[in-house]
C-alpha positions as CSV (number, residue, x, y, z in Angstrom):
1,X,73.0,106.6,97.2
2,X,75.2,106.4,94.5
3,X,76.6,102.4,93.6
4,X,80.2,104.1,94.3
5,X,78.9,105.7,97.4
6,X,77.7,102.1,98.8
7,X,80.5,100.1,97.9
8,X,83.0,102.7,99.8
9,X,80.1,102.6,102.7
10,X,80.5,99.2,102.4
11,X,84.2,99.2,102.6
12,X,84.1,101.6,105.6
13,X,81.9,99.3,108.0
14,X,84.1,96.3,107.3
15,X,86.8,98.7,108.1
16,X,85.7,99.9,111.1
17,X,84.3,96.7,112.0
18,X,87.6,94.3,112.0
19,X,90.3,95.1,113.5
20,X,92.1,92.1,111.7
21,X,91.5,94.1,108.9
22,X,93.3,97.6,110.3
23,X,96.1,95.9,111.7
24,X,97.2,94.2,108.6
25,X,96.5,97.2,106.6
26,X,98.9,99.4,109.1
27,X,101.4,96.9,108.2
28,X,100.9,97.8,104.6
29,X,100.9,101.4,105.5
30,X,104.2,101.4,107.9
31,X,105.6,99.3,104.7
32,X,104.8,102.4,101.8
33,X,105.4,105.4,104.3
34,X,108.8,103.6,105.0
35,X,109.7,103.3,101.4
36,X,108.6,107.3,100.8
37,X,111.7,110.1,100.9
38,X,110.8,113.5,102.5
39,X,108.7,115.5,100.6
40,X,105.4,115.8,99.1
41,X,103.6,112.8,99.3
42,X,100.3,112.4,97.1
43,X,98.0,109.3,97.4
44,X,95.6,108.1,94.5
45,X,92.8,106.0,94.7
46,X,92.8,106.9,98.4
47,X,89.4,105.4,98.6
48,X,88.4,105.8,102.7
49,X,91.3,107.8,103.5
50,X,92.7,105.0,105.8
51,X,96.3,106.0,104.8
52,X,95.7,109.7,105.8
53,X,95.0,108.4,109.5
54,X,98.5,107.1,109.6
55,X,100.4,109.9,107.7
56,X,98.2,113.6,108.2
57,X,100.3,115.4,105.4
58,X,99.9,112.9,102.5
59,X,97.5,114.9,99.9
60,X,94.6,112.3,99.0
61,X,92.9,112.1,95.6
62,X,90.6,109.9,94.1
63,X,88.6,109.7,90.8
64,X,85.1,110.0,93.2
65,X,84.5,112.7,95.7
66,X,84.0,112.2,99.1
67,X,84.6,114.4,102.0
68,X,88.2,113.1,103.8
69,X,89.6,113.4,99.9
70,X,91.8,116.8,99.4
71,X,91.4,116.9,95.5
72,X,89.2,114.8,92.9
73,X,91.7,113.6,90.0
74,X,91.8,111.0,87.4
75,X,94.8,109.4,87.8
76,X,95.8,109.2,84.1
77,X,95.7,113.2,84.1
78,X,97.3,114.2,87.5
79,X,96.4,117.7,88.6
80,X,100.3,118.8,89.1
81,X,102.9,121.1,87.6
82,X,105.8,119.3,86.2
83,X,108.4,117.9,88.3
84,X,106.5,118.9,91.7
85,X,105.8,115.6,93.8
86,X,108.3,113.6,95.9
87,X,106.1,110.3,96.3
88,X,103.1,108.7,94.9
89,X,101.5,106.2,96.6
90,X,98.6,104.0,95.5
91,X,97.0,100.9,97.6
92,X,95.1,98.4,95.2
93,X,94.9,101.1,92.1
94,X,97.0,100.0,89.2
95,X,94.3,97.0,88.4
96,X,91.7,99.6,88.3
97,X,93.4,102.0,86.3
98,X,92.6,101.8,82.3
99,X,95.0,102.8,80.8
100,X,98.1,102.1,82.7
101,X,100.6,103.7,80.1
102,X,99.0,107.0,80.2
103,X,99.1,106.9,84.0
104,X,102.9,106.1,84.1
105,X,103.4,109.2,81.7
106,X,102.0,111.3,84.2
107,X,103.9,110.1,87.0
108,X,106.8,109.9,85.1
109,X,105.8,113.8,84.5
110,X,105.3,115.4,87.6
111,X,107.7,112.9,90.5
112,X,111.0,115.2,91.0
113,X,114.0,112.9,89.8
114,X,114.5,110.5,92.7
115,X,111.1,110.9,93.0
116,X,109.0,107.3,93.7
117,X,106.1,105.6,93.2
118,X,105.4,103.1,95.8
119,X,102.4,100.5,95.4
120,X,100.4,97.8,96.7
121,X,98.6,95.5,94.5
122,X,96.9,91.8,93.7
123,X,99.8,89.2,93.0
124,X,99.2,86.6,90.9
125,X,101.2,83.5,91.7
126,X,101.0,79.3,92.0
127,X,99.2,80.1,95.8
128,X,97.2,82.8,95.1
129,X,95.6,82.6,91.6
130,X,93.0,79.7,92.6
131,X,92.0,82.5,95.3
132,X,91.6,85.3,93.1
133,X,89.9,83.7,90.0
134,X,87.8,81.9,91.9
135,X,86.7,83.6,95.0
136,X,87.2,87.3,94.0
137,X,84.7,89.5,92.6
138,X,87.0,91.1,90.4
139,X,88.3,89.0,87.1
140,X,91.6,88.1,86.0
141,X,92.4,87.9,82.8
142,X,96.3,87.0,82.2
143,X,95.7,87.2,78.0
144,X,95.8,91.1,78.4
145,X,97.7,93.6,77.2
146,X,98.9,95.5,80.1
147,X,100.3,98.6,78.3
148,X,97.4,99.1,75.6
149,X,97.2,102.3,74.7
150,X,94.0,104.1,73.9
151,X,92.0,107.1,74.9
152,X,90.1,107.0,78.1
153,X,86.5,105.9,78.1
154,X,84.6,109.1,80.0
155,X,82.0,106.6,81.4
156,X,83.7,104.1,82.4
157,X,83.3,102.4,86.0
158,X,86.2,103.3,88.0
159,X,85.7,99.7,89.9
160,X,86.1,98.0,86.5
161,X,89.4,95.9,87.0
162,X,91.9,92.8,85.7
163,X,93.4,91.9,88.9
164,X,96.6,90.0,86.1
165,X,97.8,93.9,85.2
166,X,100.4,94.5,88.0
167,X,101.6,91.0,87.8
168,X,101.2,91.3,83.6
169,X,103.5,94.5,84.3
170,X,106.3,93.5,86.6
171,X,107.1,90.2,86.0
172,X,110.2,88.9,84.4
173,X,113.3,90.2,84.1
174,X,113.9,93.0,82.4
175,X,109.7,93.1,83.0
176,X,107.9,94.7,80.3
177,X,107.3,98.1,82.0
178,X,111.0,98.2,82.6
179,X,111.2,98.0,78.5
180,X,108.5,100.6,78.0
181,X,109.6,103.2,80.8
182,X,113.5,103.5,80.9
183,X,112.8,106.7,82.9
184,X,111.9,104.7,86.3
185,X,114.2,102.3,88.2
186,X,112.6,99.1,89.4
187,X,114.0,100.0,93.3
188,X,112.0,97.0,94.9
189,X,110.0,94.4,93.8
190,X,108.4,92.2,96.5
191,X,106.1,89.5,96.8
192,X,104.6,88.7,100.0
193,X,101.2,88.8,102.2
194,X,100.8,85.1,101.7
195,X,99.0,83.9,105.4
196,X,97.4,86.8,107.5
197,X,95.7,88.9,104.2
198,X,94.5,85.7,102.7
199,X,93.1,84.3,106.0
200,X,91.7,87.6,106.9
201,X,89.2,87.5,104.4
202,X,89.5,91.3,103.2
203,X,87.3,93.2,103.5
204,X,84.7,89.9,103.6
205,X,82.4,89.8,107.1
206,X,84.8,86.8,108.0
207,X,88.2,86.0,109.5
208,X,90.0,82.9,110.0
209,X,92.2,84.1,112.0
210,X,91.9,86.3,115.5
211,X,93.7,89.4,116.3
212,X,96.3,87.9,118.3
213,X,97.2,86.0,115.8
214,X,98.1,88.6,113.1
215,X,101.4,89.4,114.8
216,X,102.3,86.6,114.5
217,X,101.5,85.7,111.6
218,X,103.0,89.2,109.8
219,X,106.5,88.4,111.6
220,X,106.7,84.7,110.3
221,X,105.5,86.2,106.4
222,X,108.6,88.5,106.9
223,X,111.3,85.3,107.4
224,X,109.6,83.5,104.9
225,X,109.4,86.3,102.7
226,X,112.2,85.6,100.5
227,X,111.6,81.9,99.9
228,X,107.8,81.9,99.1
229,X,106.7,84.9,98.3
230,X,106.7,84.9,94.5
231,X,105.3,81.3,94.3
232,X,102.3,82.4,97.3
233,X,102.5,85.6,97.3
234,X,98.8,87.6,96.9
235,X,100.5,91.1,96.9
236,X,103.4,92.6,94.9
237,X,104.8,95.4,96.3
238,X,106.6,97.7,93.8
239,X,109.1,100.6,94.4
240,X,109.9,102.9,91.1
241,X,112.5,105.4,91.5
242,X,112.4,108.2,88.5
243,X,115.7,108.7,87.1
């Protein structure tokens, strides 16, 4: 088995196996499909699939092959005509993604106008950067240039990834993807997922917190949403409109 092929089979029976895990997820799922307009909806970096579950028609791709995927695509060169797609959505993606200027050329290139790009990604903020340098496999570095640009490296580990990127991107005001990409509209800009995702433990064996709980818990992050989420936030959820 490939090392890709065990970390998704390792993501799968942590999946399967918490149901904390699936209900806080379907929150994040009723959240993007919410944000979407009619159309053609394309996923990238759909990873398990656990979005298609939710949402039949949305057209899955990832950079690795697996079964439950409809097409195999890099996402900094997206397998569609110009102007063709109504939504992309991407769940933890933009921190993996090398190059992120040449991926926002390509959406930019083939989402209608009005089109959107909806994602969900790492927050870095006062509450949740102990977490994620300390506790998270994946680094974050806040020195680095978010918008390098550069050619692609062919062999490069698609699990490589600087959590700081989204929050790097979008933060400030005007941000500096707003500066580099006049052709999007910043539609929505949340923080939030500050008590039931951290408590959850991930996709970790544990849970802090039982399943009865999680309700709860989602409906009191809501309220408080506005007040704390960009000082505990660990996710940023991000709504670009194409002008």
């Amino acid at each position: 088995m490939t090392y890709h092929g065990t970390i998704l089979t390792q993501h799968r029976k942590a999946w399967d196996a918490k149901a904390v895990l699936r209900h806080i997820y379907g929150d994040f799922h009723r959240r993007i499909l919410g944000a979407c307009r009619p159309g053609l909806t394309v996923e990238i970096g759909a990873g398990l699939g656990c979005l298609k579950s939710a949402a039949p028609e949305v057209v899955c791709i990832d950079i690795q092959m697996a079964p439950w995927l409809d097409l195999t695509a890099d996402a900094q060169r997206l397998p569609f005509v110009d102007a063709r797609v109504d939504n992309i959505v991407m769940i933890d993606v933009l921190h993996h993604i090398e190059r992120p200027y040449r991926f926002f050329t390509e959406a930019a290139r083939v989402l209608k106008l009005g089109g959107q790009l909806v994602m969900l990604e790492p927050a870095i903020t006062f509450g949740s950067w102990p977490f994620y340098r300390f506790f998270h496999h994946e680094p974050v570095d806040m020195a680095a240039d978010p918008l390098a640009e550069g050619k692609p490296s062919p062999n490069r580990d698609p699990y490589h990834a600087n959590q700081a990127i989204p929050t790097l991107l979008f933060k400030g005001r005007p941000s500096p993807f707003e500066t580099a990409f006049a052709e999007f509209e910043v539609a929505e800009r949340t923080w939030l997922s500050f008590l039931a995702y951290p408590l959850s433990g991930g996709y970790q064996p544990w849970s802090l917190i039982p399943l009865w709980m999680v309700r709860p818990l989602l409906g009191l992050e809501s309220l408080l949403e506005p007040l704390l989420g960009h000082l505990f936030g660990f996710r940023l959820f991000l709504v670009l409109r194409k002008r």
